[in-house]
VOGU-3710 file (C-alpha; in Angstrom, 3 decimals, decimal comma):
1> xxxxxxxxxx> 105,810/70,102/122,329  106,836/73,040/124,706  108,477/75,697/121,386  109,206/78,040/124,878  112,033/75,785/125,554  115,224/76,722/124,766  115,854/72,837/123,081  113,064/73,171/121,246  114,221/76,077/118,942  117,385/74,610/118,971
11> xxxxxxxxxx> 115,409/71,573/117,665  113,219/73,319/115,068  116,369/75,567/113,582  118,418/72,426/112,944  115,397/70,839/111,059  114,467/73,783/109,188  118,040/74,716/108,074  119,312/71,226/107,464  119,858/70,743/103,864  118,952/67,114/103,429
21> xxxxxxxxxx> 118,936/64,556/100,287  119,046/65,732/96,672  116,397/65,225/94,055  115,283/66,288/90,811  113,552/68,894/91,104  114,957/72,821/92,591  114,517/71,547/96,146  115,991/69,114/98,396  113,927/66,023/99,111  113,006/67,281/102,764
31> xxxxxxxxxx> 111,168/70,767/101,253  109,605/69,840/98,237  106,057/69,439/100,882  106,822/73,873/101,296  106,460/74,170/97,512  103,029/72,537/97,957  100,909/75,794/98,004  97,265/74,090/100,532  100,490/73,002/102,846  101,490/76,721/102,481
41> xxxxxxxxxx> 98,238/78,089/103,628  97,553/74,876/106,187  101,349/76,152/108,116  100,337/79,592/107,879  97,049/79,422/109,616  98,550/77,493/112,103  101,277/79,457/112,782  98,686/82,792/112,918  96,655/80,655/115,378  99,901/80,072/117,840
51> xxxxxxxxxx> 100,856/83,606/117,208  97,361/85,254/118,505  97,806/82,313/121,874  101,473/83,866/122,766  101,035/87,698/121,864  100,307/88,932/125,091  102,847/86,903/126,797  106,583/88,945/125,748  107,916/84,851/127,758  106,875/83,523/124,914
61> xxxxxxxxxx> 109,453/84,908/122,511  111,558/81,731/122,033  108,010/79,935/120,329  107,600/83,472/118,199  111,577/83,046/116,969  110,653/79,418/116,011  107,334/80,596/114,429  109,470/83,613/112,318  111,672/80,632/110,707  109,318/78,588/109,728
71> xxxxxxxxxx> 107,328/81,080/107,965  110,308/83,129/106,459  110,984/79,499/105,180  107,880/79,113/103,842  107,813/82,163/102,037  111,362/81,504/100,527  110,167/78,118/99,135  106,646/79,126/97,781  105,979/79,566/94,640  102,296/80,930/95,069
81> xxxxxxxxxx> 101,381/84,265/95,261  98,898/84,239/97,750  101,458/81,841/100,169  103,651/84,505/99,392  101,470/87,378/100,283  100,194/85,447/103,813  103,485/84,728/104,789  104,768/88,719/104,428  101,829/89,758/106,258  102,420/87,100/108,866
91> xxxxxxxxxx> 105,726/88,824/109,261  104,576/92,018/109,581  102,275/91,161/112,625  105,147/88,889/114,063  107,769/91,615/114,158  104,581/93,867/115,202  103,982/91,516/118,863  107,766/91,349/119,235  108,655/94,852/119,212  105,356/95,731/121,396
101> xxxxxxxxxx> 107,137/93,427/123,799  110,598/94,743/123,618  109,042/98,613/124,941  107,736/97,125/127,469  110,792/95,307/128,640  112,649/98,625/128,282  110,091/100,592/130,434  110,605/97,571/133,201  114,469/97,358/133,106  114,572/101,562/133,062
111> xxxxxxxxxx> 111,918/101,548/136,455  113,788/98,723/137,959  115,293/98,752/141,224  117,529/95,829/141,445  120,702/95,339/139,136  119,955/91,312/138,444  116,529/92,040/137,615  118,046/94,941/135,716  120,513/93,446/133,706  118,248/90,139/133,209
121> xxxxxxxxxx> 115,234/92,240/131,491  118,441/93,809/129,371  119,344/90,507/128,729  115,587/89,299/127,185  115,115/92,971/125,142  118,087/91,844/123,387  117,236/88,205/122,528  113,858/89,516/121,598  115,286/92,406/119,414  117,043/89,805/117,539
131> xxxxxxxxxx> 114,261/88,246/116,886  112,832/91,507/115,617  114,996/91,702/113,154  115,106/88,115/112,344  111,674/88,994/110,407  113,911/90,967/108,036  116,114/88,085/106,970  114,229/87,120/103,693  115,934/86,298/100,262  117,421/89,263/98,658
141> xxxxxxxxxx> 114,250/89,899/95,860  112,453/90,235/98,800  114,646/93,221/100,942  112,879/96,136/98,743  109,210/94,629/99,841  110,253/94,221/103,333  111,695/97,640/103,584  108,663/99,451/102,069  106,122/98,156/104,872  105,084/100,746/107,545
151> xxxxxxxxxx> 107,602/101,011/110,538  109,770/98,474/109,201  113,510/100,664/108,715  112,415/102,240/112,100  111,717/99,041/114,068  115,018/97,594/112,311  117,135/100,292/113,427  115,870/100,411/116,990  116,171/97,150/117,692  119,566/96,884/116,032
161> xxxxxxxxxx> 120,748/99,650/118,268  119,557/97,958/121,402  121,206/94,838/120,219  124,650/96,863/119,588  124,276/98,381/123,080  123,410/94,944/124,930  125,033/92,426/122,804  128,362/91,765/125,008  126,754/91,667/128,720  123,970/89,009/127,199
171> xxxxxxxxxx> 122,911/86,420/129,800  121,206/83,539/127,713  119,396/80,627/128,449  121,348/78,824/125,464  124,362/80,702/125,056  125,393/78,878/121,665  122,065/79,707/120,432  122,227/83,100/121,445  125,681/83,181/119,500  124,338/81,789/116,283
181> xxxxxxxxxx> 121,018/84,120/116,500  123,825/87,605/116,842  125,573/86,104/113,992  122,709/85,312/111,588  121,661/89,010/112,299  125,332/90,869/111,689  125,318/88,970/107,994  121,632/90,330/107,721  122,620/93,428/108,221  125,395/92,936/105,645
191> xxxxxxxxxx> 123,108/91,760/103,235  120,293/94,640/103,173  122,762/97,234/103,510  122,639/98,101/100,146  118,852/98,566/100,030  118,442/100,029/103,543  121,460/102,772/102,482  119,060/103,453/99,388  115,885/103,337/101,106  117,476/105,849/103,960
201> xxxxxxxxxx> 118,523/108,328/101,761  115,571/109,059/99,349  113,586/108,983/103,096  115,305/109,234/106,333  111,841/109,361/107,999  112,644/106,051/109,967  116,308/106,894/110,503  115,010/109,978/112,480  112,228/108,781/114,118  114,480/105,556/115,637
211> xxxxxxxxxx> 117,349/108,117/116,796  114,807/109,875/118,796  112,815/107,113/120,157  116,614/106,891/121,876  117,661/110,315/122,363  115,263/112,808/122,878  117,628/115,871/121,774  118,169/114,537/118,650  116,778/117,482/116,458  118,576/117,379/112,701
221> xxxxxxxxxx> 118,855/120,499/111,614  116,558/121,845/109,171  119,043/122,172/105,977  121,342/119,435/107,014  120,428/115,951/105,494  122,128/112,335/106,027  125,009/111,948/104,146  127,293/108,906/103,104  130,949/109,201/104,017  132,991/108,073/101,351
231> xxxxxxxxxx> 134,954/104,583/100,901  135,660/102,830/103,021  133,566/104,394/105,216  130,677/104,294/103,234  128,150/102,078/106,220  128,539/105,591/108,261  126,144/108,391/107,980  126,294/111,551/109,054  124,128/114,242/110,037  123,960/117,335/112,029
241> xxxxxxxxxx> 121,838/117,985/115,140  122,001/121,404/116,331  125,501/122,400/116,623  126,286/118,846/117,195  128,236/115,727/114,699  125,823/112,278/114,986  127,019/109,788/112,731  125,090/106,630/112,880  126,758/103,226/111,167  124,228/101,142/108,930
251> xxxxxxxxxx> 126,405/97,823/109,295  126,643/97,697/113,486  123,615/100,489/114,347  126,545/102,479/116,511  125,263/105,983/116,958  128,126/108,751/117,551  127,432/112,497/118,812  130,368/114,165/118,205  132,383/110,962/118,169  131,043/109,584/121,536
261> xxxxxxxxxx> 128,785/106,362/121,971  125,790/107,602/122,967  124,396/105,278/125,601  127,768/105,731/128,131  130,091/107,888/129,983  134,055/107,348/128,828  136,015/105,846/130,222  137,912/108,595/132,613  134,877/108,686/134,089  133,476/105,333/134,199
271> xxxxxxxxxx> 136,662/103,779/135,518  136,750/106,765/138,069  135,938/105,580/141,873  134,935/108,471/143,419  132,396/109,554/140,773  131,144/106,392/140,529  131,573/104,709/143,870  131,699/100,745/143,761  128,395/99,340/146,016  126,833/102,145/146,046
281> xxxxxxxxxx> 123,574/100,564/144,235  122,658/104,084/141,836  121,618/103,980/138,545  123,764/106,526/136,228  121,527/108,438/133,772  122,120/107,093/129,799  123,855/110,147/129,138  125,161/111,709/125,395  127,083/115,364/124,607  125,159/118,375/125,110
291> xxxxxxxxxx> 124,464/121,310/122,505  125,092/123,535/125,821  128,316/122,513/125,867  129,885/125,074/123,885  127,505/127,755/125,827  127,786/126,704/129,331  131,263/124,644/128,766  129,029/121,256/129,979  129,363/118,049/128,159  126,288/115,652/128,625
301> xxxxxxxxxx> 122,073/115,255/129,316  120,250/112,640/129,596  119,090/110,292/126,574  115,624/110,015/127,407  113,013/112,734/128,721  112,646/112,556/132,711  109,774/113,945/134,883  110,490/117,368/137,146  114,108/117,303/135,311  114,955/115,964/131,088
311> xxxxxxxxxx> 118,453/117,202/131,380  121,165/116,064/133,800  124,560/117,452/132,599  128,314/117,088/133,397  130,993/119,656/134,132  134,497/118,865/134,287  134,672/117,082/137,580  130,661/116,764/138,142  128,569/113,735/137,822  124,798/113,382/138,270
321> xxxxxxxxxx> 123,482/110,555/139,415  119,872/108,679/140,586  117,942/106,125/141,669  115,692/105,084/138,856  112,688/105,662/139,949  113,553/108,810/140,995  112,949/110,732/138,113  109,290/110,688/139,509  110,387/112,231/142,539  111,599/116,477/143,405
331> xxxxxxxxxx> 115,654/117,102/142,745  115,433/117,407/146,815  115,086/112,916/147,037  118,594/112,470/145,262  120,277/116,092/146,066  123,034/114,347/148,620  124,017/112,312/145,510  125,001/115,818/143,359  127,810/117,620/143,693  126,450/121,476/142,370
341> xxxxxxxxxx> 128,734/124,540/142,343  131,216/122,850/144,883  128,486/122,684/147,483  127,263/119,580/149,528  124,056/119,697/151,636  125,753/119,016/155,462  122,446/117,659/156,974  122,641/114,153/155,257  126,112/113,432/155,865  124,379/112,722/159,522
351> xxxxxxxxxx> 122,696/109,358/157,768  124,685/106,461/157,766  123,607/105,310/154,514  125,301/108,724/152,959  128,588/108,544/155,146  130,583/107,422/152,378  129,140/109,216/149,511  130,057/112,197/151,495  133,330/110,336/152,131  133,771/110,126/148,895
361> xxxxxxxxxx> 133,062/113,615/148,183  135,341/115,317/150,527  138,151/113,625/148,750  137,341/114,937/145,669  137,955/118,309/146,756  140,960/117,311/148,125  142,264/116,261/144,480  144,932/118,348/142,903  143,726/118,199/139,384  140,045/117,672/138,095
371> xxxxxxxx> 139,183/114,662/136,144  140,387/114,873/132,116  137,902/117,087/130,045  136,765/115,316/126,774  137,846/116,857/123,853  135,158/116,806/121,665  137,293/117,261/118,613  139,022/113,966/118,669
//
């Protein structure tokens, strides 16, 4: 039995979740074997064996999502203690391999090259952030346990927010599995919302510590504490950061600074074709609103810390771009691709790879009006 396959976990979820033939006792006849507490410990040292074979391997992850059901099953059924206790630590180490394997995924698809091999390794962080937080979808006694281990609202958000910001542009393998695995986690998410809202605001430690592992700038400000808005808006929190609004949403893991998604540009300037020429092959820094903006009248820097420069901002018809692996590299490698204080460095028009970014560039300043400023207010 190959559990990497695709029709495998199809397979193994339809088992595991079929309800089967009544009998007398609490549980159908097909699970009365899980209440069995030496079956208990038998699956769960099996499962730990197949875990320690697979954890270095983040291809692998379709054999770990079958290996989270069938313990979270266990552990619903059980009756024992000590099943109980195995199969909550077996958790923790599960959701510990899968989210060592989702960083590394996000270091490859942020140093890749190619946009297929980009958007593929996208692609996999999201399946296997699902499957993070598919070791979160226990019965309800069990939420408050869950939510007390170390890491665990921190991982959960994370790898909720990666799955908000990938979710749509998702290449599967199985894309009907990949449907019912986004579903089963938006009613998770329903369902602890209650205890992660309560857990979040007696200690927003893991809150914080998420929000920064995706925007570096995120610094709440000292006296300012998450706060719930009030019905019907009461999934949102809301915080300040500087001299900056971030609301984050508990139910969908959408993070706004000052109303803006955080991860992308808006649409004026997404949907713009000089600023972001079609072909062109460059990566566009994950980009969210500034706290300079007020001071220097610039509205965005990167999300993430770069090498030589960690802030790449936006005036009002000004876009920085870069090759991704760039940010290893002098401003001087990628300076024919900025436009700074209506200037434009003459010596690599003369390469024919830059022809029509400079193209491009001269017809900016032929535009009568700059691109629409953001108002930050709306």
């Amino acid at each position: 039995m190959d559990f990497t396959r695709a029709e495998m976990q199809c397979l193994i979820f339809q088992t595991i979740q079929q309800v089967g033939s009544p009998s007398q006792d609490v549980e159908r006849t097909s699970h009365a074997v899980l209440v069995d507490k030496h079956f208990g410990h038998a699956m769960l040292e099996q499962l730990e064996i197949s875990l320690q074979r697979v954890s270095e391997n983040w291809e692998s992850w379709r054999a770990s999502a079958s290996f989270s059901l069938l313990a979270r099953r266990t552990l619903s059924l059980s009756q024992s203690p000590e099943v109980r206790a195995r199969a909550l630590d077996y958790v923790v180490e599960l959701r510990s391999v899968c989210f060592k394997w989702l960083g590394r995924l996000k270091n490859r698809a942020a140093a890749s090259t190619d946009d297929k091999q980009r958007s593929e390794l996208h692609s996999r962080a999201t399946e296997i952030a699902l499957l993070c937080t598919s070791t979160y979808d226990v019965e309800d006694v069990d939420f408050d346990i869950i939510l007390r281990q170390d890491s665990a609202i921190s991982v959960l958000i994370q790898s909720s927010i990666i799955i908000q910001e990938n979710h749509d542009s998702v290449q599967s393998e199985h894309q009907a599995l990949y449907e019912s695995l986004l579903q089963s986690h938006r009613a998770m998410m329903y369902r602890v919302f209650e205890s992660l809202s309560t857990f979040v605001l007696k200690d927003s430690t893991g809150l914080c510590d998420a929000i920064t592992a995706n925007w570096a700038s995120f610094h709440p400000t000292a006296a300012s504490d998450w706060c719930l808005l009030e019905q019907p808006h009461h999934h949102w929190l809301a915080i300040n950061s500087n001299t900056l609004l971030v609301h984050f949403n508990l139910l969908t893991a959408e993070l706004l600074v000052n109303g803006l998604p955080l991860a992308r540009l808006s649409s004026e300037f997404m949907q713009h074709e000089i600023i972001v020429p079609r072909g062109i092959g460059l990566f566009i820094v994950l980009v969210v609103v500034s706290p300079s903006y007020l001071r220097e009248t610039k509205e965005f820097s990167s999300s993430r810390d770069l090498s030589f420069h960690n802030s790449f901002m936006v005036a009002s018809h000004q876009i920085t771009c870069l090759h991704p692996r760039d940010h290893l590299l002098p401003s001087s490698k990628y300076r024919h691709y900025v436009r700074v204080n209506d200037s434009w460095d003459e010596e690599d028009e003369e390469d024919e790879e830059d022809e029509d970014v400079a193209e491009r560039y001269k017809a900016m300043m032929k535009m009568q009006e700059p691109l629409p400023r953001i108002d930050l207010n709306h």
